[in-house]
C-alpha positions in Angstrom: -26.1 -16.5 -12.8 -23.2 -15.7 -15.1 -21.9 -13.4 -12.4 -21.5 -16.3 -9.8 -20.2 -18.5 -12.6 -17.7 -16.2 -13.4 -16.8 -15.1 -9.7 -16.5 -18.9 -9.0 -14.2 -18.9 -12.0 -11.2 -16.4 -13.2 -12.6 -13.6 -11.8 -12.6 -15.8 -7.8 -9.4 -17.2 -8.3 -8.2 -14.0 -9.1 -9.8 -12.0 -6.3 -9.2 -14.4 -3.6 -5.6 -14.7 -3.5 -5.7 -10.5 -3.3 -8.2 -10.1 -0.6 -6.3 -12.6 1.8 -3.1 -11.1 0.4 -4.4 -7.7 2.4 -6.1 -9.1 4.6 -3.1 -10.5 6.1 -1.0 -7.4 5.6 -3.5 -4.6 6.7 -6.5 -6.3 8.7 -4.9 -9.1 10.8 -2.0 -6.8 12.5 -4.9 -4.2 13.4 -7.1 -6.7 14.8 -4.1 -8.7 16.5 -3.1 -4.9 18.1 -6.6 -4.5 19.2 -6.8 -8.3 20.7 -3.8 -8.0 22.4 -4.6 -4.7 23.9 -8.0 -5.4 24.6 -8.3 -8.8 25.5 -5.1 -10.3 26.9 -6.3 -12.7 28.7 -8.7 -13.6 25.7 -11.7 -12.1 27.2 -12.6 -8.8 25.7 -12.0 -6.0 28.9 -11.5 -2.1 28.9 -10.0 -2.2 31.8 -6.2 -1.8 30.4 -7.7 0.7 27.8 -9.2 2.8 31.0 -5.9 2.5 32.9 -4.0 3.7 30.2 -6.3 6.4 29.5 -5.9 7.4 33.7 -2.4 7.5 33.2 -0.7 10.9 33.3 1.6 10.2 30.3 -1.0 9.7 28.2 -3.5 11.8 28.9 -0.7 14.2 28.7 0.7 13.4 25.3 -2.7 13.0 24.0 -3.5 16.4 24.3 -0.2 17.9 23.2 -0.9 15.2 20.0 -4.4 17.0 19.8 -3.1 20.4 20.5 -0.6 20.1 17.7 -2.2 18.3 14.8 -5.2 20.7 15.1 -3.2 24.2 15.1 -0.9 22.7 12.2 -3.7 21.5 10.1 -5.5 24.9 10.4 -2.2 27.1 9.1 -1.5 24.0 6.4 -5.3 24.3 5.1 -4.8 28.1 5.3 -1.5 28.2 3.5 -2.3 25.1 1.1 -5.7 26.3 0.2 -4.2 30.0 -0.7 -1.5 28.4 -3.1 -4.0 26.3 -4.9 -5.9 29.4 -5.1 -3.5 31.4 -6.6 -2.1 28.8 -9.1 -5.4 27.6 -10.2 -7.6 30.8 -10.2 -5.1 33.5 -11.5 -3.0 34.0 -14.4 0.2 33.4 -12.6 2.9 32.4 -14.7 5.4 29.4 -14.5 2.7 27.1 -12.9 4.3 24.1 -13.7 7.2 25.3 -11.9 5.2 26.7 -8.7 3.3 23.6 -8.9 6.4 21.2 -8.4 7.9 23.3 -5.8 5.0 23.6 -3.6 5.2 19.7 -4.0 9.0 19.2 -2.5 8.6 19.6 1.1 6.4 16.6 1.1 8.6 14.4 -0.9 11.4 15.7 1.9 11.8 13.6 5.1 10.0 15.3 7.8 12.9 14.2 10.2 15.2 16.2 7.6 13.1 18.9 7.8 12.8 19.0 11.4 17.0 19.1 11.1 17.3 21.5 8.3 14.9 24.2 10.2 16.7 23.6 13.3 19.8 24.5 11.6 18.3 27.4 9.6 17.2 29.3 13.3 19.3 28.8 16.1 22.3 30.0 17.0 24.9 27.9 15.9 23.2 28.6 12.2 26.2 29.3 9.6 23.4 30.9 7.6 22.6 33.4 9.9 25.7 34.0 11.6 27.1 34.8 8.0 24.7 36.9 7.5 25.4 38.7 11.2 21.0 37.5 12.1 21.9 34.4 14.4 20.3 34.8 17.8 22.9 35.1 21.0 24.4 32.3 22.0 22.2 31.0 25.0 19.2 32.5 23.7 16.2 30.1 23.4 15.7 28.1 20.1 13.0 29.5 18.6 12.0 26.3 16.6 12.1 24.1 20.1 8.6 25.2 21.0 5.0 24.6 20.6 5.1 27.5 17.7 8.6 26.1 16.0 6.7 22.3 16.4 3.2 23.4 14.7 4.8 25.4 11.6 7.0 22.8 10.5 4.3 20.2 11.0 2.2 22.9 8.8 4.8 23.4 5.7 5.0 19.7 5.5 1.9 18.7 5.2 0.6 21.7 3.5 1.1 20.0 0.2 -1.5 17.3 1.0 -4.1 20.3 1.3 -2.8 21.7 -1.9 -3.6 18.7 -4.3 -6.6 18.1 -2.7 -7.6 21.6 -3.0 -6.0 21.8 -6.2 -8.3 18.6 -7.5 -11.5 20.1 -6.3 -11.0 23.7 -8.1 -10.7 21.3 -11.3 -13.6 19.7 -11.1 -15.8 22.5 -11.3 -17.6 23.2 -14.3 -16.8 26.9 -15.6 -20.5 28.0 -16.7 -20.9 28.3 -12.4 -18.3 31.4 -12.7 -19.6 32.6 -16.0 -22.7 32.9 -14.7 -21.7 34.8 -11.7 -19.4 37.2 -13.5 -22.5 38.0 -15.9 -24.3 39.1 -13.0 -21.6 41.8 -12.2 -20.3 39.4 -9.3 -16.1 40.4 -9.0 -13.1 38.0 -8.5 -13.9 38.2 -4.3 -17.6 37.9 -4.1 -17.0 34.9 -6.4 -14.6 33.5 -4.2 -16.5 34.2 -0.9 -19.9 33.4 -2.2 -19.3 30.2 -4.4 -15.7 29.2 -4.5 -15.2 28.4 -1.5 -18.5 27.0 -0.4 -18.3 24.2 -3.2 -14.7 23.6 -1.9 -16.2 23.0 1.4 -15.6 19.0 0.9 -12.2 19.6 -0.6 -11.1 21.9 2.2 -12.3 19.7 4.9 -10.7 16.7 3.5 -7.3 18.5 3.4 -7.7 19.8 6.7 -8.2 16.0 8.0 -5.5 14.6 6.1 -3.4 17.2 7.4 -4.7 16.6 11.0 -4.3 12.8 10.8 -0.6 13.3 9.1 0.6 15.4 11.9 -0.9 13.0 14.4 1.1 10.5 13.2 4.3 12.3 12.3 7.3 11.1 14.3 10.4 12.8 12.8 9.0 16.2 13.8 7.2 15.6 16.6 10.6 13.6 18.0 13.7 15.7 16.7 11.7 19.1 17.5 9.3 17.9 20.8 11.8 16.1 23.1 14.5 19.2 23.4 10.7 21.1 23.4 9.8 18.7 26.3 6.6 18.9 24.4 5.6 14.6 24.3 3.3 13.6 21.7 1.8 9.8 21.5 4.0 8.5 18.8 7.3 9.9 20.9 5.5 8.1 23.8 5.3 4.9 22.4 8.6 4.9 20.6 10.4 6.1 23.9 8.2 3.3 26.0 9.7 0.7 23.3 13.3 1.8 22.7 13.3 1.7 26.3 12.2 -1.4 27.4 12.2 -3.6 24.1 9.4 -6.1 23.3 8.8 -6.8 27.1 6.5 -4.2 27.0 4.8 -4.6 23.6 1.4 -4.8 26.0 1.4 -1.6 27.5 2.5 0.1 24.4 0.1 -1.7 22.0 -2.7 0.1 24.5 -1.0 3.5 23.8 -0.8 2.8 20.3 -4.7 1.7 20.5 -5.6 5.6 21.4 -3.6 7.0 18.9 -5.5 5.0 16.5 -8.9 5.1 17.7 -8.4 8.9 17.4 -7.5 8.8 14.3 -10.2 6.5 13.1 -13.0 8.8 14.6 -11.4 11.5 12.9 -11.8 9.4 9.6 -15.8 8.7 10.6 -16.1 11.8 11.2 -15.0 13.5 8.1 -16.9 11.1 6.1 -20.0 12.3 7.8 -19.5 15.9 7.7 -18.8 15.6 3.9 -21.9 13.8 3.1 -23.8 16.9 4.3 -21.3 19.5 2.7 -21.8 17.5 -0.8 -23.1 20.0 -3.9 -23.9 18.0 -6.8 -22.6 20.0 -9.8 -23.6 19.8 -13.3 -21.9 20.0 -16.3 -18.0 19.1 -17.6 -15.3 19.5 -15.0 -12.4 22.4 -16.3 -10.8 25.6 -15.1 -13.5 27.3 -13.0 -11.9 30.5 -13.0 -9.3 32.5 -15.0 -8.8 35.9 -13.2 -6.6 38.3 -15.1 -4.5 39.8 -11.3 -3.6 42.7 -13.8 -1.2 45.3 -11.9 -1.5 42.8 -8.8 0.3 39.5 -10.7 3.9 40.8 -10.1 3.1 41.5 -6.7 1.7 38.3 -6.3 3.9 36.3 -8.0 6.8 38.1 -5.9 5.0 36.7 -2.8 4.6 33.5 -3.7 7.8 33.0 -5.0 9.4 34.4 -1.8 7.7 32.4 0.4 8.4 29.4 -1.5 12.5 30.5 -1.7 11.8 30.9 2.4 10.8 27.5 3.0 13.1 26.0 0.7 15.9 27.9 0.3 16.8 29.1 3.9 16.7 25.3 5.8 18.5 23.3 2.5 21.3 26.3 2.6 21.4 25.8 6.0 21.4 22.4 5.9 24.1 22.2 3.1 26.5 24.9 5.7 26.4 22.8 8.4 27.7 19.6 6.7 30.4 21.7 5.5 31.9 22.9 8.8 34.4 20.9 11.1 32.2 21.4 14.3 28.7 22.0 14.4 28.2 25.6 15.5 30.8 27.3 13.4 30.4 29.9 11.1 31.3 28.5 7.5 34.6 30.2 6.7 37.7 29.4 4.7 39.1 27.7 8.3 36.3 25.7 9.2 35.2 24.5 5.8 35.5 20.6 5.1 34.5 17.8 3.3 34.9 15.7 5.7 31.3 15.0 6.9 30.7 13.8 2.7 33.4 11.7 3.2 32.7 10.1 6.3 28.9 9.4 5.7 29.9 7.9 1.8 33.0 6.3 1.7 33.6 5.3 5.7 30.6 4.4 6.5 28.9 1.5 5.5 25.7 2.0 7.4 25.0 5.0 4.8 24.9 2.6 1.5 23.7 0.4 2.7 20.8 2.6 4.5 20.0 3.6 0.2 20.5 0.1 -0.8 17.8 -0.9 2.0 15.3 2.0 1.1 15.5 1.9 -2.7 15.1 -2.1 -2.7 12.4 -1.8 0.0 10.4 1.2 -1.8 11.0 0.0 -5.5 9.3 -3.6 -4.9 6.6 -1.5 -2.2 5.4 0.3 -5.4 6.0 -2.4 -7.6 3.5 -4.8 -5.5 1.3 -1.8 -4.6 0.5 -0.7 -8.6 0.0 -4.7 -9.3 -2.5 -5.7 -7.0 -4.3 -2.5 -7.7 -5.1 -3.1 -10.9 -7.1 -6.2 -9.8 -8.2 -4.6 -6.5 -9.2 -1.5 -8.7 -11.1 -3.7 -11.0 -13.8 -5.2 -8.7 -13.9 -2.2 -6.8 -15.3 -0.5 -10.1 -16.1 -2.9 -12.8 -16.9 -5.8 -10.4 -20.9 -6.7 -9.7 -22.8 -8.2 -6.5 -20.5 -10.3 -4.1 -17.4 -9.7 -5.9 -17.7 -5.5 -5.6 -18.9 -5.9 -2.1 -15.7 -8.4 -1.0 -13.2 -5.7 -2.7 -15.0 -2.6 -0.6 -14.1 -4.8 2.2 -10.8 -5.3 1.2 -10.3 -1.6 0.4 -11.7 -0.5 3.3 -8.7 -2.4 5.7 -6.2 -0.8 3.3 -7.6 2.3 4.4 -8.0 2.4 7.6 -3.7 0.8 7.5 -2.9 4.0 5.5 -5.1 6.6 8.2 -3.7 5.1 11.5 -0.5 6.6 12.3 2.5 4.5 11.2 3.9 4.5 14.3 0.8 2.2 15.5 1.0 0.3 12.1 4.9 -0.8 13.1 3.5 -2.1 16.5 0.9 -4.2 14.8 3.5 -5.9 12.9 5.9 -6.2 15.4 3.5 -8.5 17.3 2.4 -10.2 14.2 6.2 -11.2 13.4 7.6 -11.2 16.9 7.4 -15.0 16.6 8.5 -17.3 13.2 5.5 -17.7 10.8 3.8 -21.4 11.6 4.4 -24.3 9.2 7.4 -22.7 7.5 9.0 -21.5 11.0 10.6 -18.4 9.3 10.9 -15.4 11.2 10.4 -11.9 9.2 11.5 -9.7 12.9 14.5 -7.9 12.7 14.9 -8.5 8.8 14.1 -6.0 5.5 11.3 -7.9 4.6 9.0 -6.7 7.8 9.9 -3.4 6.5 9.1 -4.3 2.9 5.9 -5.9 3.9 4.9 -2.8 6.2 5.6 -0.1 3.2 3.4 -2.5 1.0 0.3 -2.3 3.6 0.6 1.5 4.8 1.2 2.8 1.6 -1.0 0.4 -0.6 -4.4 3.0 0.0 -2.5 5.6 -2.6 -1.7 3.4 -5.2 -5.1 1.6 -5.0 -6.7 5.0 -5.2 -5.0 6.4 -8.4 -5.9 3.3 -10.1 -9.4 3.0 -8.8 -10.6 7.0 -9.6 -8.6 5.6 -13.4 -11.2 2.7 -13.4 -14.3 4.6 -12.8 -13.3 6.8 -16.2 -13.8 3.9 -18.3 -17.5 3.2 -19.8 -18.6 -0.5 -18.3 -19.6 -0.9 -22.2 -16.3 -1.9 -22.8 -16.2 -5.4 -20.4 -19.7 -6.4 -21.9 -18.2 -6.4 -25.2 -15.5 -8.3 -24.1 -17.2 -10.9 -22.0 -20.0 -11.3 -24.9 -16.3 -12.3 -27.6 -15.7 -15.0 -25.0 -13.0 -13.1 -23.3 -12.1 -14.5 -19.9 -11.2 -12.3 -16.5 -7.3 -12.7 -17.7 -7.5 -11.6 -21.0 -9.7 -8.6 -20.0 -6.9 -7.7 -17.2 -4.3 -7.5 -20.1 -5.5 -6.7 -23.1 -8.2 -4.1 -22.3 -8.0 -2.7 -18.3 -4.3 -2.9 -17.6 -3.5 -0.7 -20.5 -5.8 1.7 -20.0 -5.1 2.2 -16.2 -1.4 2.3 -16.5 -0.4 5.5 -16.5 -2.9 5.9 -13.2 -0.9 3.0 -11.7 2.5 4.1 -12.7 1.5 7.9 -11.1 0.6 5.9 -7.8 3.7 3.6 -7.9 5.7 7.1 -8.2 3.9 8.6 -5.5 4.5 5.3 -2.7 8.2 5.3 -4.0 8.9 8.7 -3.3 6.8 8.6 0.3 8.4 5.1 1.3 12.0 6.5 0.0 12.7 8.6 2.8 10.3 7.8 5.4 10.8 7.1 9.1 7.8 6.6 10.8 6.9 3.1 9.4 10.8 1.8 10.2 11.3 3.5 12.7 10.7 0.4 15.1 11.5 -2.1 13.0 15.1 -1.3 11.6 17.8 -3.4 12.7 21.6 -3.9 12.3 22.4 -4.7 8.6 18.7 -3.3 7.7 18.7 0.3 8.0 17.0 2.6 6.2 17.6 6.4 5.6 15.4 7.9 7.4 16.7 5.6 10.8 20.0 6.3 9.8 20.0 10.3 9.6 17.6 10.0 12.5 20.2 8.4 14.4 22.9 10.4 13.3 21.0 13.6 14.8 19.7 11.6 18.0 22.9 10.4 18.8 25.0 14.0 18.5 26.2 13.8 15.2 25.0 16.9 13.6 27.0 17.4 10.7 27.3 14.0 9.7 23.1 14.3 9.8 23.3 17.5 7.5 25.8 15.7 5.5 23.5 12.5 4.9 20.0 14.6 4.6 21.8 16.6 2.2 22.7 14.0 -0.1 19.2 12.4 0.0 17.6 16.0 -0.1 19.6 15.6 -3.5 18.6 12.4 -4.7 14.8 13.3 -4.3 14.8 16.6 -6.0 16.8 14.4 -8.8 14.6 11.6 -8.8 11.6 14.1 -9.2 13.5 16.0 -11.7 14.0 12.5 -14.4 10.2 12.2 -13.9 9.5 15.1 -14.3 11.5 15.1 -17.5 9.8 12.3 -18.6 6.4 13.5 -18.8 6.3 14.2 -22.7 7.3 10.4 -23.1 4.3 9.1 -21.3 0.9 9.0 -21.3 -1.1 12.2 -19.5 -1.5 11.1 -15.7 1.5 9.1 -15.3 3.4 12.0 -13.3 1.5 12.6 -10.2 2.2 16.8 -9.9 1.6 16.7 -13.9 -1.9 17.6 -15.2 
């Protein structure tokens, strides 16, 4: 009875405004997609769903979306498992260092990385024609193919599989290894024969994530497929759209249907299969392993730190030459260098401030929003009994499913839900920052909500008894006790969103316009449109500003509480 007193009281008026809140952002634009696709007319029909399917297109880009995702998800759950490996099982030195790294290529654009590896191999590379390596001219690009498309998709999302990798190895309790290595087990019968059969849930969750981040990838998948003539669904729906404009948001909405039907049976899917790969373990999560590599660490260390300097050194020195250089496709020299591509992008043209004016606004209030309506969200997901838990699962579960379907699809849904000026008020949101805003805010609010929720379930349920039974209403709780506790987890989420939304391009991608551009449209137009070097000039610079950004929160993290820095234990 005091439960449905107090969820009719603070604790309703609290939850209510939330739940609509996402409702509106991540539920209603699905379902409107789905309606419109489905049921034009208003009478439910899989007609249009089965003619798109039929169509040769799609059927098509489909498979090269399946094709892709599925190779690049097994190399980025090979390569991402092997690094969490080696960092967390071995007495490698300079984690902390390794650890951030392996973390930069997925703070980096994947439209910049798309342009920076395409620079780094062809060619017209400054790199490699410096060095005397750069293929002849004519000779195929070795990055515009099926091959070049399904690595890069696999370096960028291999740090996904990493930290989820990385999480599971530190949740294992260490008497597990003791116990093996007592009964004469060595360092690769322990990895083969319990390691990585508990990591079974970990791995498959990485190799999903990694398989539903491909799918949905446009910057790759565009800058690297179309000269590959290798299609994918989210380059079929963003030609079918820049092409024909909102005329023919129908027959894209159906397009943008499969993509997210796949990638929801993907979701289902993985959820099953991990119920049945589930060990329960017993006893206190901490460093399952710590194998001394003896006369192996150098060579290890030397491998991993070359293939780190590989991935991240080659493309951004590459990237850096060819903003240097007059023309694209000269060899930086003392005759071709210039600094005329910096100059252009920061002082001539306007679109380029105002592209990091757009992004930093847009992503700042994103995380800002995100990290405060999880700390409620988080709370009755957790702390929250009967009707009240139930209503937030609800609620949590639409901000999931917004954060697994492709953002591609995501920017569609909105598109029809602010094609037309919101009723009563008669604003419209199309065409403006705010769309964009409101999209990072429903895509993105699954990581923030997820941080603060796994911070919620650490804290003993003691603790609101107490503070209901001092009279203590659902405000006071919020802010005296809960919000202080979860902070750090909600700042570490707020980081994270910030960082995605900063440079991302699939969300915005259809929903920039004149005046509201954001950096990744505005390097993606650069490159689309023939402007090379003033793309490698602008990725460059915001190249530089994440690495920075990374670097002063890094710096901060003896300042803070533990947890606040996402890549910091």
């Amino acid at each position: 009875m005091r439960n449905a007193i107090a969820f009719r009281g603070g604790e309703g008026l609290s939850l209510a405004p939330v739940c609509i809140l996402v409702t509106a952002l991540c539920g209603l634009p699905l379902a409107l997609l789905f309606a419109v696709g489905l049921a034009p007319d208003g009478v439910l029909s899989l007609a249009p769903l089965s003619e798109t399917l039929a169509s040769r297109s799609v059927q098509r880009a489909l498979w090269n979306s399946l094709e892709s995702s599925f190779l690049s998800a097994v190399l980025a759950t090979v390569l991402g498992t092997a690094l969490a490996l080696a960092v967390g099982l071995t007495n490698l030195r300079a984690k902390a260092a390794l650890v951030f790294l392996v973390l930069v290529p997925m703070m980096i654009p994947p439209h910049v990385t798309a342009i920076a590896w395409s620079q780094a191999l062809g060619p017209a590379s400054p790199v490699l024609q410096w060095l005397g390596l750069a293929p002849p001219p004519g000779a195929a690009h070795p990055v515009y193919s099926l091959q070049g498309l399904v690595a890069l998709l696999a370096l960028q999302h291999m740090p996904i599989v990493f930290l989820v990798v990385r999480a599971g190895l530190r949740a294992f309790p260490r008497e597990l290894s003791d116990a093996a290595r007592v009964s004469g087990a060595r360092a690769p019968r322990l990895l083969w024969r319990i390691t990585l059969p508990l990591l079974a849930p970990s791995l498959l969750a990485g190799f999903v994530l990694a398989f539903v981040s491909a799918l949905g990838n446009f910057g790759i998948n565009a800058l690297i497929g179309i000269p590959a003539r290798y299609t994918t669904l989210p380059v079929l729906i963003w030609r079918r759209l820049a092409g024909f404009g909102p005329d023919i948001i129908g027959s894209v909405a159906l397009v943008a249907i499969v993509l997210a039907l796949v990638t929801l049976v993907l979701v289902a899917l993985q959820g099953a299969l991990q119920r049945r790969l589930r060990n329960a373990l017993v006893g206190l999560p901490q460093q399952p392993l710590a194998v001394d590599l003896g006369r192996a660490r150098l060579p290890v260390e030397i491998g991993v730190w070359t293939f780190l300097a590989l991935t991240l050194l080659l493309p951004a020195a590459s990237l850096v030459a060819t903003s240097l250089v007059r023309t694209y496709g000269l060899p930086l020299a003392a005759d071709s260098f210039t600094l005329e591509n910096y100059a252009e992008i920061l002082f001539r043209q306007s679109v380029t401030l105002r592209a990091f004016a757009n992004s930093t606004f847009a992503a700042a209030v994103a995380a800002i929003l995100i990290a405060a309506i999880s700390v409620i969200l988080g709370y009755f997901l957790t702390v929250g009994r009967g009707a009240s838990r139930r209503l937030a699962g609800l609620v949590a579960a639409q901000a999931d499913v917004a954060y697994a379907v492709p953002g591609l699809v995501m920017s569609i849904a909105f598109i029809l839900m602010f094609l037309r000026p919101l009723p009563l008020v008669g604003v419209g949101l199309y065409g403006t920052l705010a769309i964009i805003l409101i999209a990072y805010v429903a895509v993105f609010l699954s990581i923030g909500l997820k941080s603060v929720s796994a911070a919620y379930m650490q804290i003993d349920a003691s603790l609101d008894d107490a503070a209901r039974v001092s009279g203590a209403g659902f405000t006071r709780r919020i802010a005296r006790i809960y919000a202080p506790l979860v902070a750090p987890a909600a700042a570490s989420g707020a980081i994270l969103v910030f960082l995605t939304s900063y440079n991302e391009v699939t969300v915005s991608a259809l929903l920039w316009s004149a005046g509201n551009e954001t950096i990744g449209t505005t390097i993606f137009n650069y490159e689309d449109g023939g402007y090379t070097t003033l793309a490698a000039a602008m990725a460059s610079v915001t190249v530089v500003a994440t690495v920075v950004v990374m670097l002063a929160v890094n710096a901060l993290a003896r300042h803070v509480p533990a947890g606040t820095i996402p890549w910091k234990d």
